[in-house]
C-alpha positions in Angstrom: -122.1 100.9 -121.2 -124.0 98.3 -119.1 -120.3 97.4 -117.4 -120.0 100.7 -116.9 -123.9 101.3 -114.9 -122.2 98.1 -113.0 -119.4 99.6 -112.1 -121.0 102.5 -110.6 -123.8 100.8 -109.1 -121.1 98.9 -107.4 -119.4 101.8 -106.0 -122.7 103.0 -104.8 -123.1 100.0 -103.0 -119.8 99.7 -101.3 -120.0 103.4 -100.1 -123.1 103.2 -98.5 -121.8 100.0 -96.4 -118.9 101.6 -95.9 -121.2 104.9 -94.5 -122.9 102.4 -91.9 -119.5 101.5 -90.9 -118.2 98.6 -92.8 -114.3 98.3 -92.8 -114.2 95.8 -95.1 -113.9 96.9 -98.5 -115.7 94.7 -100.9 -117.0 92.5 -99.0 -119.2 90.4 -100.9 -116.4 89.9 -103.8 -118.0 91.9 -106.7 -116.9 93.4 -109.9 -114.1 91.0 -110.6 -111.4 93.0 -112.6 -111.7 90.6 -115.8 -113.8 87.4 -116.5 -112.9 84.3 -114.6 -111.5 81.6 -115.8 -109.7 79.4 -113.8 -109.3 78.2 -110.0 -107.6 80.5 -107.4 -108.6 83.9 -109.0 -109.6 86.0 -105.9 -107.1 88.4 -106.9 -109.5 89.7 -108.9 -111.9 90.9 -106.0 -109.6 93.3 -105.5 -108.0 94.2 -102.8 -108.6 90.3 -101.4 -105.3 88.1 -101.5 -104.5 84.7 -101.1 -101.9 84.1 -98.2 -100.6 80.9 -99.6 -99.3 79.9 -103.1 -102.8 77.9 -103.7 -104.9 80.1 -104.1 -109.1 80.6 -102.9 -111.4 80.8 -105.7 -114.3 83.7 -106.8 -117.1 82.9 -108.1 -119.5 85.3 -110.6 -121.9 85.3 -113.1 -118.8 87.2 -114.9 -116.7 83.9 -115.3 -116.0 82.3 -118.6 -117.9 79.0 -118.8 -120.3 77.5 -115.7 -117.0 75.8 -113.6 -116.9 79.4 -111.8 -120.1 80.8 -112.1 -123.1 81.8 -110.1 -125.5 80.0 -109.2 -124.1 76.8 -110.9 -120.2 75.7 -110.6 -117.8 73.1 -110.5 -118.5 72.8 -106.5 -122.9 72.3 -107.1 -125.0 75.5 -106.8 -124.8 78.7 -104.6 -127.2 81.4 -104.7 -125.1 84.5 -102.9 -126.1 85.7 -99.1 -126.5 89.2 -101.5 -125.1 90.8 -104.4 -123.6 88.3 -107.2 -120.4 86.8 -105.9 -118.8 84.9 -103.3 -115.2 83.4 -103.0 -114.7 80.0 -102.0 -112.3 78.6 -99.9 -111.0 74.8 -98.6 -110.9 74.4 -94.6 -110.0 70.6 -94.8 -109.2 68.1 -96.7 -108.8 64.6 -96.4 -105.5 63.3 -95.0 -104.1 66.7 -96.6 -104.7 65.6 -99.9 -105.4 69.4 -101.1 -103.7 72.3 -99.4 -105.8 74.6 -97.3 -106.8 78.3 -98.9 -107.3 81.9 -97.0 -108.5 85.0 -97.7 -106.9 88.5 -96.4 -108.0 91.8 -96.8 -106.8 95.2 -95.5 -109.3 97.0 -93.7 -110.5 100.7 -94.8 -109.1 102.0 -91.5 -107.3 100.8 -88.6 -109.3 99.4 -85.2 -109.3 102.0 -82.3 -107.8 100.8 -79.2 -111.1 99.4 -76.4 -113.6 100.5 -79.1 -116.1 96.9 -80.0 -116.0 95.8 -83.4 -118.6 93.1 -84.7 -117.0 90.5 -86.8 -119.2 88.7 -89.1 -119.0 86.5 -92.3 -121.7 84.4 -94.1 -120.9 80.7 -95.0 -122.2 77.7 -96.4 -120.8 74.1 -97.2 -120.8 73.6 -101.0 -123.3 70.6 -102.3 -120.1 68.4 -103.7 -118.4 68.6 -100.6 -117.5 65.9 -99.4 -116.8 66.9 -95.6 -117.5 69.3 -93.2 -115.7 70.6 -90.3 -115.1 73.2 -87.5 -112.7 75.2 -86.8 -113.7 78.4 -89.2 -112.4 81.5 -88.0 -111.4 84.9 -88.5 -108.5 86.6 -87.4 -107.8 90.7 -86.7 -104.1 92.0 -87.2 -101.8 94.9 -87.4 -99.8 93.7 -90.2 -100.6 90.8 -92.9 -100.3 87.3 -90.8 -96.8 85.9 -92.0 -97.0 82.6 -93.9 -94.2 80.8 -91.2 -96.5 81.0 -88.2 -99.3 79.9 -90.3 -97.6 76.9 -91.4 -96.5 76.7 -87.2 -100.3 76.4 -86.7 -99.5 79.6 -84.3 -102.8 81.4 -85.6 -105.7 81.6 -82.8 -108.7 83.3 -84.4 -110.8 85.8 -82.4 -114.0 85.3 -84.1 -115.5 81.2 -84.0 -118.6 79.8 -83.3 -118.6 79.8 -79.7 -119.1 76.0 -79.4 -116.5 75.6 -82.2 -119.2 73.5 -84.1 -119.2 71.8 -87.8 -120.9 73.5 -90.0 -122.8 70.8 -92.7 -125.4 72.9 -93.6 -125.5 73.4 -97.8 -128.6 75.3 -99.4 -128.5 78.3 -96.8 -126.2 80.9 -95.5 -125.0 80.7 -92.1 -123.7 83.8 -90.2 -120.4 83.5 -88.1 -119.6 86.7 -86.0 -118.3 87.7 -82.4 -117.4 90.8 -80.7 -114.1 92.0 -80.8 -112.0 94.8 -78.4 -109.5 96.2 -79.8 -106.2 96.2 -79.2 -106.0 99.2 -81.5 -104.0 99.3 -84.9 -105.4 96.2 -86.0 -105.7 96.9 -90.2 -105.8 92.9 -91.2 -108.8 90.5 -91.5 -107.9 86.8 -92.2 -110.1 84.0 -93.1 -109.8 80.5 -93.0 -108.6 77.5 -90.5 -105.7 78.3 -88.9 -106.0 75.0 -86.6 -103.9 71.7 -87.3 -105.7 68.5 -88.9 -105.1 66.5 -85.5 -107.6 69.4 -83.8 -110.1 70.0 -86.6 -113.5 67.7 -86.6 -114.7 66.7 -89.6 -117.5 65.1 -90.6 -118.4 63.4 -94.1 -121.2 64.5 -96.3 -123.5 62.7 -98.5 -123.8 64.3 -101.5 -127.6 65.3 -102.2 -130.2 64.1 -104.3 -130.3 65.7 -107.9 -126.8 67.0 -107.5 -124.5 65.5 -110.1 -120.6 65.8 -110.5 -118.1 64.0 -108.1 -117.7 65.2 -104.5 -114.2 66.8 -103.8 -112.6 65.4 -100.7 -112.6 68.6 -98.8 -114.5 70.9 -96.6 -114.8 73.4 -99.7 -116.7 76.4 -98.1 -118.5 79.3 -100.0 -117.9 82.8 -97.9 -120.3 86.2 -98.7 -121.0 89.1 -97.1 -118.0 89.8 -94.4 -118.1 92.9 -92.2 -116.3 94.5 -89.1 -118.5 97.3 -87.9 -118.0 99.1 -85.0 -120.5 98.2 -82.4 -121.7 102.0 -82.0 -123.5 101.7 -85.1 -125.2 98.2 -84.3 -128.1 97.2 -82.0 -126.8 93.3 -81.5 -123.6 91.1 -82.5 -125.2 87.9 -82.2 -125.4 85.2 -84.7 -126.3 82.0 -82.8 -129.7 81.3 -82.1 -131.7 78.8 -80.1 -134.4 76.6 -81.4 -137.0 79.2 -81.2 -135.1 81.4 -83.4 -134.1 83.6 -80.3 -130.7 85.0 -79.6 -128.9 82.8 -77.4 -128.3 84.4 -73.6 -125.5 83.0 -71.9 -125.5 84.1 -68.3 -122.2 83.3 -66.2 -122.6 81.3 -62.7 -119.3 80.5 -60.6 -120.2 78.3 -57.3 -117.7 78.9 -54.4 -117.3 75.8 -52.7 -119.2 75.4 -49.1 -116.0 73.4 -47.6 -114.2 76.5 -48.1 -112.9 78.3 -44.0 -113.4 81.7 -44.9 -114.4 84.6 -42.6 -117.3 86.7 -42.7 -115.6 89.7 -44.7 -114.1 87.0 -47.5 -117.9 85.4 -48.0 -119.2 88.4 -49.0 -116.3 89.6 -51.1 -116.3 86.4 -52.6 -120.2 86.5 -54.1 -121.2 87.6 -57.3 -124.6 88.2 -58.7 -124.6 88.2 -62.9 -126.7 89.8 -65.0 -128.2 88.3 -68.7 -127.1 91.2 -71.1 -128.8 94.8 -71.1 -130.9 93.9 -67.9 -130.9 94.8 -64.3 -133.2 92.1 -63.3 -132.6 89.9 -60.7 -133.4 86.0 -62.0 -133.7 82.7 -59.7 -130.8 81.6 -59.5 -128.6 84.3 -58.7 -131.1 85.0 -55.6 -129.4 82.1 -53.6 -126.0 84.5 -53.6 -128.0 87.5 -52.9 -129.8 85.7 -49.4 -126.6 84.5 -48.9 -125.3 88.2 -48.4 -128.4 89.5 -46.9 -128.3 86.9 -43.9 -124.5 87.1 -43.2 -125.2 91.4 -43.1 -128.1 90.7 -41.4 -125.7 88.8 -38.6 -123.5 91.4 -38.8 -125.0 94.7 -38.8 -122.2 97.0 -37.7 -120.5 96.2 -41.7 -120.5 98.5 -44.2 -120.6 97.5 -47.8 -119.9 98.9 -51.1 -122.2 97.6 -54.1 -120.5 97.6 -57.4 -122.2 97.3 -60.8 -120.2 96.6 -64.0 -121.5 95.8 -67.6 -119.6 94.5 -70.0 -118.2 96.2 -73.0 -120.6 94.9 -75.9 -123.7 96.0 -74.0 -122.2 99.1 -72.9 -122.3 100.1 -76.4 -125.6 99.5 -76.8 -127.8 100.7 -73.3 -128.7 104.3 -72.7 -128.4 105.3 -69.0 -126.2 103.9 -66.3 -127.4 100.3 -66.3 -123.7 99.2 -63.9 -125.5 101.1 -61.2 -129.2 100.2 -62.1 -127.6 96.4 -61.1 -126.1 97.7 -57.7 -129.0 99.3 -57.0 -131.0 96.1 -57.8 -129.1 94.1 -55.5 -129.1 96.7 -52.4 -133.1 96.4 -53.1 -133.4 93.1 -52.5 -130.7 93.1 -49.9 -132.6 95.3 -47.6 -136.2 93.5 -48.4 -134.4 90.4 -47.1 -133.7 92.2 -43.6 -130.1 94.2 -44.8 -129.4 97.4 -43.3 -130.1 100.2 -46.2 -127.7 102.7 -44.5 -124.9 100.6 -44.3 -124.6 99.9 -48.1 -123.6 101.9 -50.6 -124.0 101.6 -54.5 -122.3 102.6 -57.3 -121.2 101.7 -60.8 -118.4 102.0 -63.2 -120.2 100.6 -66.5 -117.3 98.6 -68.3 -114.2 100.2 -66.6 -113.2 97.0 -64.4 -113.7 94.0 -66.4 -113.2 90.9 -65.0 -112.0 89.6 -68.3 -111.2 90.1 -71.8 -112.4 87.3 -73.4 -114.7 88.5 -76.3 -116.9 85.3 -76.2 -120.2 85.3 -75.4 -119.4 83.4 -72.0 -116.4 86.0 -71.4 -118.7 88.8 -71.6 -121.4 87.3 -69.2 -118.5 87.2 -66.5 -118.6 91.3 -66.8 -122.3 91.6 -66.3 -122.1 91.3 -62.4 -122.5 92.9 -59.1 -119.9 92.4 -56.6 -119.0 93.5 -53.1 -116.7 95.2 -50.7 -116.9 95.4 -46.6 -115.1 99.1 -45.9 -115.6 98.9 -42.4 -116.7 96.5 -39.3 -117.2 99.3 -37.2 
C-alpha cells in the first residue's frame, strides 16, 4: 500500500513539473523499478540509459544495503538537491584507470525550432572523490548521440559553465544551466564529459575530516534535479553568481582600433553601443562610442542616420514592450543632447530578428543587446 501512495505521489510530482514545462521526465531519478543492488543500475530510473557498456549508478533510500543508498553510500554522503534520489556518474579518472559514465534521456517532446530552452542540472563532487575537474556538460540532440563519435571525442556540449571551471565543491548542490536556441527537433539530453583527458583539468581532493572509506581515483559526481524548460515560462536562466550572491551581468565591449583609415560613413557604421540584459540604460563606458557618433554627426550635419535596436533572444523572452527600440531611442537621446541633429535620425527596432550571433553563452548573448547604426544619405 505505502509503495503504492509512493507511486502516485510520484506521478503527481512529475506531472506538475511537467505542467510548468519540464521536458525531462524524471528528472530527479525516483521510484527505481526494483531495489538496488549493485553499481550501474540507472536503468532503473526509467526511461534514463547509460550510453556506454559501464554503466552510471542511482542512488535511493530503496537500495539493498547502505553501498547505494541515500544519504550514506559507497561514494561518502549526499543529501538530494530534492526528492530522494540522484544518479551518479564518473567525469574523470586518473590516467583512465575507470571508464567514463553518461546519462541520456529522451525528452517528453521535441524542441521547437528559435524557441529558448533553459538547460539546467544540479551537481556535486562526492566526499571520497578523489579529483575534481571541468568539463561537465550537457548536450541537446535529435537522435541518441552514437557511441563512435563519442569515443572520437566529437561531442561539443551546449550547456557548460561559462568559464569551463572545476567544480570541488562536496556538501552542497551546485546548479549548471545555459540558454539554448533551438535548432528544432532536438528530443535527446546527454550528460557527462564529452572532452578528451589531454583537455580536461583536474584537480585532486583531500578527502574530509570524519569521512571514512578510501577515495576512488575519479571525479565521481552526484547529478539531481535536471530540467529543459522553455524560457516562456521562466523569469531568468542564470546560474552563476558573483560574490554578492548577484546574478552575474556580462556586458559585451569590442574596441575598433584608432589606427584604422576609415571614412566618415564607416566610423559610424562601425560603433556599437551594448546594453546589460533587460535595460535600456546607457552606462559609462559605452558613452565614449556614443560622443564618438555625436561629434562626427555633429561635423557632418547634412547625414542621415538610421538607429537600430536589437535584444537578444533570452531577454526577449522575458521583457514586456519593445525594449530593441527603447535602446535606439536611448541612444538618439543622448545623441542630440550632445549637439546631433534630432531630424536627421531615425530609430527603430527589430527585438531579436538580426542577431549578431548565435552563441547561447552568456557573452554570445551580450553581443545581441546593442544599438548600431546606418548613414542612408549625405545629402
Amino acid at each position: 500500500m505505502k509503495s503504492i501512495i509512493y507511486s502516485l505521489a510520484f506521478l503527481l510530482v512529475s506531472m506538475s513539473a511537467f505542467a510548468q514545462g519540464n521536458l525531462v521526465p524524471n528528472y530527479g531519478f525516483e521510484d527505481p523499478t526494483k531495489k538496488i543492488k549493485e553499481a550501474g543500475a540507472i536503468e532503473l530510473a526509467e526511461p534514463w540509459e547509460s550510453l556506454t557498456d559501464t554503466k552510471p549508478d542511482l542512488f535511493n533510500p530503496k537500495s539493498k544495503g547502505e553501498d547505494w543508498g541515500v544519504p550514506s553510500n559507497v561514494y561518502g554522503e549526499a543529501d538530494p538537491n530534492s526528492g530522494e534520489g540522484y544518479a551518479g556518474l564518473v567525469m574523470y579518472s586518473y590516467k583512465d584507470s575507470d571508464p567514463r559514465t553518461y546519462l541520456q534521456v529522451k525528452l517528453y517532446s521535441p524542441l521547437e525550432e528559435e524557441k529558448v530552452y533553459c538547460v539546467k542540472m544540479h551537481v556535486m563532487l562526492a566526499m571520497l572523490a578523489k579529483y575534481a575537474c571541468n568539463n561537465l556538460g550537457m548536450y541537446v540532440s535529435e537522435k541518441p548521440v552514437d557511441e563512435e563519435a563519442l569515443e572520437a571525442n566529437a561531442i561539443t556540449p551546449q550547456i557548460q559553465h561559462t568559464q569551463n571551471r572545476v567544480f570541488n565543491e562536496q556538501f552542497a548542490w551546485e546548479p549548471i544551466c545555459q540558454s539554448y536556441i533551438a535548432k528544432g527537433g532536438e528530443r535527446y539530453l546527454t550528460i557527462g564529459n564529452f572532452a578528451p583527458s589531454s583537455e580536461t583539468e583536474e584537480e585532486k581532493i583531500k578527502k574530509p575530516k570524519g569521512i571514512t572509506g578510501q577515495q576512488a581515483r575519479t571525479a565521481y559526481y552526484y547529478i539531481d534535479d535536471v530540467s529543459v524548460i522553455n524560457m516562456a515560462g521562466l523569469d531568468e536562466c542564470d546560474c552563476e553568481v558573483d560574490a554578492s550572491g548577484s546574478a552575474l551581468k556580462v556586458q559585451y565591449s569590442k574596441e575598433v582600433s584608432s589606427d584604422m583609415e576609415v571614412d566618415v560613413t564607416d566610423d559610424i557604421q562601425m560603433s556599437r553601443v551594448y546594453f546589460d540584459e533587460m535595460t535600456s540604460e546607457i552606462n559609462e563606458d559605452n558613452m565614449v562610442a556614443v560622443a564618438k557618433v555625436a561629434a562626427l554627426l555633429k561635423d557632418h550635419p547634412k547625414y542621415k542616420v538610421k538607429i537600430t535596436g536589437h535584444t537578444d533572444p533570452v531577454e526577449e523572452a522575458k521583457v514586456t514592450g519593445d525594449v530593441s527600440l527603447q535602446r535606439a531611442q536611448s541612444v538618439k537621446d543622448k545623441l542630440v543632447e550632445l549637439g546631433a541633429y534630432p531630424n536627421k535620425i531615425l530609430v527603430v527596432g527589430v527585438q531579436d530578428f538580426d542577431p549578431a550571433t548565435d552563441d547561447v553563452t552568456p557573452a554570445g548573448q551580450a553581443q545581441n543587446r546593442r544599438v548600431v547604426f546606418e548613414v542612408t544619405s549625405k545629402e
